[in-house]
DRENDO-1510 file (C-alpha; in Angstrom, 1 decimal, always signed):
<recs>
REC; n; res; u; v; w
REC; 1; UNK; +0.0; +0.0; +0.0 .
REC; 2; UNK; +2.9; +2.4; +1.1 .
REC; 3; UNK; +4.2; +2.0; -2.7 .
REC; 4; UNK; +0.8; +2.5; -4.2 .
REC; 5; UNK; +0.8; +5.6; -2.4 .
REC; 6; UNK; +4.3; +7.2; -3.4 .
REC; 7; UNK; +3.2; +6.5; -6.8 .
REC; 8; UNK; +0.1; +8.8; -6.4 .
REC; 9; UNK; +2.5; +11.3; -4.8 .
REC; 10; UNK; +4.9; +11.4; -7.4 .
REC; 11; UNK; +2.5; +11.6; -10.4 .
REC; 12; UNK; +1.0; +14.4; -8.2 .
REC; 13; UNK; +3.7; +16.3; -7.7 .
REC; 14; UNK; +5.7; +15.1; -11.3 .
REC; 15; UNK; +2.7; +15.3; -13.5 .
REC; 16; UNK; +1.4; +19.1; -14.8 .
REC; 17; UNK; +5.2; +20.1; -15.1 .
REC; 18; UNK; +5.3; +17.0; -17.1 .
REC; 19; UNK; +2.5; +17.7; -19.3 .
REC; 20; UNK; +3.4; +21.7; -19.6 .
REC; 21; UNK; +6.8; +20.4; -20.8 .
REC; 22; UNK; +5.5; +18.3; -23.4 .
REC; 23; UNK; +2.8; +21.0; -24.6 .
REC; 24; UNK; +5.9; +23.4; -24.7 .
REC; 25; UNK; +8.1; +20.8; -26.4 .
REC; 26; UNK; +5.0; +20.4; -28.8 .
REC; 27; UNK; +4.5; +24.4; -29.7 .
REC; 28; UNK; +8.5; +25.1; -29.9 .
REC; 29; UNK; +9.1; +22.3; -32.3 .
REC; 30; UNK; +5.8; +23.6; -34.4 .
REC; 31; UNK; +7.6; +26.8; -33.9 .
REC; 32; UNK; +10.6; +25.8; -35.7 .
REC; 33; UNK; +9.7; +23.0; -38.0 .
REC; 34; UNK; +5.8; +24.2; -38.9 .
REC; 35; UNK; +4.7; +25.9; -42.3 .
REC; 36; UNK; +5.4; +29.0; -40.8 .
REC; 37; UNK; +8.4; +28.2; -38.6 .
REC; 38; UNK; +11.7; +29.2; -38.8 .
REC; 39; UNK; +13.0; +26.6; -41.3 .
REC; 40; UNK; +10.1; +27.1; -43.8 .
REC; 41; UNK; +11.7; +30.7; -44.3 .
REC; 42; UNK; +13.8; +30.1; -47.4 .
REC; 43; UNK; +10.6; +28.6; -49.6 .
REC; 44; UNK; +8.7; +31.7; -48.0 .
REC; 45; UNK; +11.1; +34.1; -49.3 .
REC; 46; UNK; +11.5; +32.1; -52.8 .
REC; 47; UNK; +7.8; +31.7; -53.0 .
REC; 48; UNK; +7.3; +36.2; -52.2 .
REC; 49; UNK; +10.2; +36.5; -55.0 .
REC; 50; UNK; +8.3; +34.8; -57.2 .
REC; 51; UNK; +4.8; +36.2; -56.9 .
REC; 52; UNK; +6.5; +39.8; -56.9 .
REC; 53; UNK; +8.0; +39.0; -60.4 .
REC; 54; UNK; +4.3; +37.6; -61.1 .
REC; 55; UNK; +2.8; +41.0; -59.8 .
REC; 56; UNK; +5.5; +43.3; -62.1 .
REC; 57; UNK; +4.4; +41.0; -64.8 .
REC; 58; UNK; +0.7; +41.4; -64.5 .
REC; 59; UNK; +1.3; +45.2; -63.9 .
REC; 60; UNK; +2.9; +45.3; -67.3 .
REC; 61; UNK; +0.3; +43.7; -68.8 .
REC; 62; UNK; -2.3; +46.1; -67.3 .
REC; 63; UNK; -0.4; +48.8; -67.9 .
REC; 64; UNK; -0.3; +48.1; -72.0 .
REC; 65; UNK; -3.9; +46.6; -71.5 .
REC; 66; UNK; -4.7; +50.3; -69.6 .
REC; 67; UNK; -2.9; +52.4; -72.7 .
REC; 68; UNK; -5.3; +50.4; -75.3 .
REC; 69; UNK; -8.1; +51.3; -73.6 .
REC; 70; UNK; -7.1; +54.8; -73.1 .
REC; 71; UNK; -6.5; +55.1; -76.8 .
REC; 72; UNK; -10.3; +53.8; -77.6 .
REC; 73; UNK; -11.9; +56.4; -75.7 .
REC; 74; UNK; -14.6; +57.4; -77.5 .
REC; 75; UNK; -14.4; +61.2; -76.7 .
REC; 76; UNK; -11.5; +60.6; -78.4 .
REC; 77; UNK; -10.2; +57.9; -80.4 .
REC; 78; UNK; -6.9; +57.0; -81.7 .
REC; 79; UNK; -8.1; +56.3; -85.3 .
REC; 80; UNK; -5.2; +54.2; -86.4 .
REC; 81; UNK; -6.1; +51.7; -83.4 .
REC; 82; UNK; -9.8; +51.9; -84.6 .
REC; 83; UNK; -9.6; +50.9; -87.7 .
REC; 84; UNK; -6.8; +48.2; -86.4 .
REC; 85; UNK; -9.2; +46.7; -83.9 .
REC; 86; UNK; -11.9; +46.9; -86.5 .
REC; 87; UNK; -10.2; +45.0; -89.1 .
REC; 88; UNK; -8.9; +42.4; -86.6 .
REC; 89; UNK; -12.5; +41.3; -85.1 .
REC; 90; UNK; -14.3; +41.6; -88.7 .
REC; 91; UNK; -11.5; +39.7; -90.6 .
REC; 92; UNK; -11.8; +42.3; -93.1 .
REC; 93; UNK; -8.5; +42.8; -95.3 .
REC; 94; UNK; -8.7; +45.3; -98.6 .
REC; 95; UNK; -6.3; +43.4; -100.9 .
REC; 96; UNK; -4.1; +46.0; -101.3 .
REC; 97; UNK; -3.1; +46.0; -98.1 .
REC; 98; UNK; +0.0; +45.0; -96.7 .
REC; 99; UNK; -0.2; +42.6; -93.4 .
REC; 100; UNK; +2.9; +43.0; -91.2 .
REC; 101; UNK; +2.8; +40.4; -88.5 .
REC; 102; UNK; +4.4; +41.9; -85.2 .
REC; 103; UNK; +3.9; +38.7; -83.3 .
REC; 104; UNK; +1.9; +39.6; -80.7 .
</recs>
């Protein structure tokens, strides 16, 4: 009985600094070795390099996709990108004309 006791005693006394160990252990290792710890900060930083040169790209691309609009303004319209457009979505081609492909 005097065993059974000291057993009750020592988990007693031994046991919540037990378990507030192991829930520390279990936060500090998620601290270092989670998706946000300390070790995943080299693929964070690659990943925010990599959307950045994703956001300058789209940027770009609004910024040209801005200027078309601007010159199709009906107040006051850039003819040359009128009659451009026009021809474009009507397939219509005079056949004197001269088709440059730019590529784009």
């Amino acid at each position: 009985m005097a065993k059974r006791s000291t057993f009750r005693t020592l988990l007693r006394r031994a046991g919540p600094p037990a378990a507030l160990l192991i829930v520390g252990a279990f936060f500090g290792g998620y601290a270092i070795m989670g998706p946000n710890g300390a070790l995943a900060y080299g693929d964070i930083q690659r990943q925010l390099n990599k959307r950045e040169g994703d956001l300058a790209a789209l940027e770009k691309r609004r910024a040209e996709l801005k200027n078309r609009v601007a010159l199709l303004d009906p107040r006051h319209a850039d003819p040359d990108m009128v009659d451009e457009l026009a021809r474009r979505k009507l397939n219509v081609v005079h056949p004197d004309d001269m088709i440059v492909d730019l590529g784009k």
